[in-house]
C-alpha positions in Angstrom: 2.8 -96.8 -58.9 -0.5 -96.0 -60.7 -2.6 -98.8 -61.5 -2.4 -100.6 -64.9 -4.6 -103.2 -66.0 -3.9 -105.8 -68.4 -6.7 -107.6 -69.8 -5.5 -110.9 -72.0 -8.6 -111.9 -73.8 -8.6 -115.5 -74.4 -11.6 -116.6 -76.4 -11.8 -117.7 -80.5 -14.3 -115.4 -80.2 -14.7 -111.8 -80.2 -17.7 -110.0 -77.7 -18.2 -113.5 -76.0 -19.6 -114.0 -72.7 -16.1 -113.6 -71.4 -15.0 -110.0 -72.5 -18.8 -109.2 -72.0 -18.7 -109.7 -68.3 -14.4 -108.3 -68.1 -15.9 -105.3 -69.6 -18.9 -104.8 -67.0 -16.2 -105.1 -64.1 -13.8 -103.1 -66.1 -16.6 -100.0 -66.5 -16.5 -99.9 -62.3 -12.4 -99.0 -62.4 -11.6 -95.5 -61.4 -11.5 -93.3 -63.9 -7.7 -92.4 -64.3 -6.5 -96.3 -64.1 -5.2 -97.3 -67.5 -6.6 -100.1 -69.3 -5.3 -102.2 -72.2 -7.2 -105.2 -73.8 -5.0 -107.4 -76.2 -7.4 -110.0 -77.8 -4.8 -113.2 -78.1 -6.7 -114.5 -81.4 -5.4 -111.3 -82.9 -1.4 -111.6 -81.7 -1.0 -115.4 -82.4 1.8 -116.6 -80.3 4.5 -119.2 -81.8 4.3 -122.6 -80.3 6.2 -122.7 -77.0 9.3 -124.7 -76.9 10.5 -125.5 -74.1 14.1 -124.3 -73.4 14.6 -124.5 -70.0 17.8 -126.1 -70.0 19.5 -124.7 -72.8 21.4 -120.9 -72.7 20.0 -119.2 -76.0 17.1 -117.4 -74.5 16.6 -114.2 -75.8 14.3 -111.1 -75.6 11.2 -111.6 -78.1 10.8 -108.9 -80.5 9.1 -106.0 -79.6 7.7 -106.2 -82.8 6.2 -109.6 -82.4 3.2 -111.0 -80.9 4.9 -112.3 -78.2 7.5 -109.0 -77.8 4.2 -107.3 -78.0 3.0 -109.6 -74.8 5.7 -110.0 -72.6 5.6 -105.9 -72.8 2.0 -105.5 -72.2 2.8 -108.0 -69.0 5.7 -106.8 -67.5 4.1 -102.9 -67.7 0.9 -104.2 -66.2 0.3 -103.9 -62.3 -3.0 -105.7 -62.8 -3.3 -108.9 -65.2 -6.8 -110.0 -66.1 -7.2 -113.5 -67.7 -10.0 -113.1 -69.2 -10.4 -116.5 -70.5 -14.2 -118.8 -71.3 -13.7 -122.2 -69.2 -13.7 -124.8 -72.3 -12.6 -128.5 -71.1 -12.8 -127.2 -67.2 -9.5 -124.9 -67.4 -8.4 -121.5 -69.6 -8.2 -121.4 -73.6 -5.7 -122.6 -75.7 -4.6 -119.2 -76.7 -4.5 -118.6 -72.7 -2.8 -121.8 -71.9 -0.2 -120.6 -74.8 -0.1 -117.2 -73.4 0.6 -118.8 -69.3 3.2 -121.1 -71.0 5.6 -118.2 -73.0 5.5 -117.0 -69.2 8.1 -120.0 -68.9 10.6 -118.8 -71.5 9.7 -115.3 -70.3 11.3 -116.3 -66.7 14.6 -117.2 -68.4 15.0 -114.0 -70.5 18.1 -112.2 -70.1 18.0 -108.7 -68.6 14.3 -108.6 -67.5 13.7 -110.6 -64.3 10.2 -111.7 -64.7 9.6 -112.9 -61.9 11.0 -110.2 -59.5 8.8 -108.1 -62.3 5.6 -109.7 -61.2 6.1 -110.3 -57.9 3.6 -108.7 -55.7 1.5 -107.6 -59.0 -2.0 -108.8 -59.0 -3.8 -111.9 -61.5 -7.2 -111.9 -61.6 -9.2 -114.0 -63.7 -12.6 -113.8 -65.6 -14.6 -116.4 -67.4 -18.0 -117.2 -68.3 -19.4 -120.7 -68.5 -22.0 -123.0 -70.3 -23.2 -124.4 -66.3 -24.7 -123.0 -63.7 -22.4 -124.9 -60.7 -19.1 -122.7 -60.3 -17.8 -126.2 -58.9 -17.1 -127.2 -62.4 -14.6 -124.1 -63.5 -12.3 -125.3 -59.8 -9.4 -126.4 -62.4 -9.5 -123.0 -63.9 -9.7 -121.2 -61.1 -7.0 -123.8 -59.5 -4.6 -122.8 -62.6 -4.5 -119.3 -61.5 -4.4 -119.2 -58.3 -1.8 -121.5 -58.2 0.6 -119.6 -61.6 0.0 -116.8 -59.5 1.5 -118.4 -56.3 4.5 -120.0 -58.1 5.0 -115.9 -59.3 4.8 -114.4 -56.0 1.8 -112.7 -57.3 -1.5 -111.6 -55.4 -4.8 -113.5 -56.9 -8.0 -111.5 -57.0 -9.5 -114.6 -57.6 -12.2 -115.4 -60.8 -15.1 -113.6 -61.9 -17.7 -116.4 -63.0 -20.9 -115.9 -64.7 -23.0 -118.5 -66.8 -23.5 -118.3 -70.3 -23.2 -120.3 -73.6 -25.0 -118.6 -76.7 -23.6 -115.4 -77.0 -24.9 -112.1 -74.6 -26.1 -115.3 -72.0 -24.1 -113.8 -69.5 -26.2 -110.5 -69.4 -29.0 -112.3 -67.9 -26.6 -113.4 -65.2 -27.6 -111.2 -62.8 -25.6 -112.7 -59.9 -22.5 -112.0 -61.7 -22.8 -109.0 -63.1 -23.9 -107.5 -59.0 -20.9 -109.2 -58.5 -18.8 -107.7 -61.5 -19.4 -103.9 -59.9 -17.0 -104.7 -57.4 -15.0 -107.2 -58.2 -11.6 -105.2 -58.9 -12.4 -103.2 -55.9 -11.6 -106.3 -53.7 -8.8 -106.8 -51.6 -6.2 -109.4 -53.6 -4.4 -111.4 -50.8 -1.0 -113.2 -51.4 -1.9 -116.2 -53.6 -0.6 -119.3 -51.8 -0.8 -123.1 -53.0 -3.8 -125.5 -51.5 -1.1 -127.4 -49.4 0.3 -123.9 -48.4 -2.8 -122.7 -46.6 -4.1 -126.2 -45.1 -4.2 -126.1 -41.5 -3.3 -122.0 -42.3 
């Protein structure tokens, strides 16, 4: 299967430190691998309900933001959360986006799961601190989504920034951004998982 990356833009803002530095990793991918950026602010999702435990779950609407999203996701080999750090941990629109992934399991006729299993979440994120410490929740909340999914975890992408082209002047993280995606994405496994691993 040729490689298709996803990249889920999560910030209220468009060209922020975020998509700056997703797009400086993204401009080292191969030539031929197919990209697709689908900036969340512009596809509003519904608020999630949670339905686990009733039977109506149906397809979304390929016509609707979120039709529009579980598509993009279950055709993408590569998922790219691309998502500032605000309050320690992803977006809203992120955390929105990660929570439809609940309803998404329990769709009829699509297998989401299976779907992603063995696919590949990597994450990207700028931040208004110089201590990567601080972004551990964010970093914890994919690692471990991807885990629960079966999924392999690239891991995150972190450069500093706050006022808007900050992150240019990172120069740690944009060396780092030229080879992110070329990294080896192990089997993401939960903290207790890999203790004494």
């Amino acid at each position: 299967m040729s490689r298709r990356f996803l990249f889920v833009l999560g910030s209220t803002r468009a060209e922020g430190n975020t998509e700056l530095l997703a797009r400086k990793a993204a401009e080292q991918l191969p030539a031929g691998v197919e990209q697709r950026w689908i900036r969340l602010a512009e596809q509003p999702l519904p608020d999630f309900v949670d339905l686990r435990h009733d039977s109506d779950h149906v397809r979304p609407a390929p016509d609707t933001s979120a039709g529009l999203l579980l598509d993009a996701t279950l055709a993408a080999t590569d998922i790219v959360i691309a998502s500032p750090v605000y309050w320690y941990s992803v977006s809203a629109f992120t955390k929105s986006y990660l929570d439809h992934w609940s309803g998404w399991l329990r769709t009829p006729g699509i297998d989401f799961k299976a779907t992603l299993a063995g696919r590949t979440l990597w994450g990207v994120a700028a931040l208004a601190d110089s201590e990567p410490s601080v972004a551990d929740p964010y970093v914890g909340t994919l690692n471990n989504s991807a885990a629960y999914m079966g999924m392999r975890f690239g891991g995150v992408l972190l450069g500093s920034g706050s006022k808007p082209g900050d992150v240019l002047t990172d120069t740690e993280a944009l060396a780092h951004a030229k080879t992110f995606f070329a990294q080896d994405a192990p089997l993401a496994r939960f903290p207790h998982e890999t203790i004494g691993a």
